[in-house]
C-alpha positions as CSV (number, residue, x, y, z in Angstrom):
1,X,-2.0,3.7,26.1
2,X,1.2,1.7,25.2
3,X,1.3,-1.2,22.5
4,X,0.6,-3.9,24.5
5,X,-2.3,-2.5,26.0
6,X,-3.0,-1.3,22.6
7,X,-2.8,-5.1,21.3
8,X,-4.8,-6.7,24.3
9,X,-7.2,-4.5,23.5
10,X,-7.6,-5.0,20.0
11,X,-7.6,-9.0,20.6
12,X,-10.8,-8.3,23.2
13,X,-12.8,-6.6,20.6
14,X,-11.9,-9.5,18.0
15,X,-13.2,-12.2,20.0
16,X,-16.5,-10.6,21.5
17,X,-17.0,-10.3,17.2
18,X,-19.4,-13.3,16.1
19,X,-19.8,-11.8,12.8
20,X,-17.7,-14.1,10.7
21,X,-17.7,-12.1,7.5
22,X,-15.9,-9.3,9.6
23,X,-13.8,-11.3,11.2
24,X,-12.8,-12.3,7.9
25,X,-12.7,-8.7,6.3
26,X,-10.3,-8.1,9.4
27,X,-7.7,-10.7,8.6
28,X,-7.7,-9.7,4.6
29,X,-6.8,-6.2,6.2
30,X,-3.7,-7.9,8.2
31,X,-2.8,-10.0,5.4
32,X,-2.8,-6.9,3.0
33,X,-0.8,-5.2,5.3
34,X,2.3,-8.2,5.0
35,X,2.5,-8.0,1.4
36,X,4.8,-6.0,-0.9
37,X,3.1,-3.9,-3.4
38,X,5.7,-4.7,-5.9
39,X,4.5,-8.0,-6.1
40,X,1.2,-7.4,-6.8
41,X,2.5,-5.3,-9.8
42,X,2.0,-6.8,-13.3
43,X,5.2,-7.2,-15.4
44,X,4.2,-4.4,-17.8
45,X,4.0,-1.9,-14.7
46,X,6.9,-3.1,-13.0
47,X,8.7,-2.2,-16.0
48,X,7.2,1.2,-16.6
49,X,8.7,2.1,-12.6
50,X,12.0,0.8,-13.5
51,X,11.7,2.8,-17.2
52,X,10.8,6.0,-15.1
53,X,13.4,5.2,-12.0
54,X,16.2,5.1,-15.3
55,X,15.0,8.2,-16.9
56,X,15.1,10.5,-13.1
57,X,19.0,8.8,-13.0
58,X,19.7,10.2,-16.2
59,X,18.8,13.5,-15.3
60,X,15.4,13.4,-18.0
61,X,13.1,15.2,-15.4
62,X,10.0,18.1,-15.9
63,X,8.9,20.4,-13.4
64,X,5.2,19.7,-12.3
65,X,4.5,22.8,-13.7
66,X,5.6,22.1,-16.8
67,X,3.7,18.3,-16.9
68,X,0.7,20.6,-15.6
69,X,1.0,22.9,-18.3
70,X,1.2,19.9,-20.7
71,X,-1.9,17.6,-20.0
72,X,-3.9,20.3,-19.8
């Protein structure tokens, strides 16, 4: 099945739906899937990524087995 036949079909199940609460839960899925995730970050986490983006850059990396070996 190609995309458009893909889509058609997709829009035929939508409107035989007469659930409105699913109907609803299937546009928050669309909508989610628009939206960047940076920008649902908060500032403290955005800045934590960027801290840890800076340290890789710098060359300050562990080994997983080492960070393994550490928290537990």
């Amino acid at each position: 099945m190609d995309l458009q036949t893909s889509k058609i079909e997709l829009i035929k199940m939508i409107l035989e739906i007469d659930n409105f609460d699913l109907i609803q839960g299937i546009s928050n899925i669309l909508k989610k899937k628009e939206t960047d995730f940076w920008t649902e970050l908060t500032t403290d986490e955005k800045e934590e990524i960027k801290l840890g983006i800076q340290q890789l850059d710098n060359g300050h990396r562990v080994s997983f087995e080492d960070f393994l070996r550490k928290v537990s």
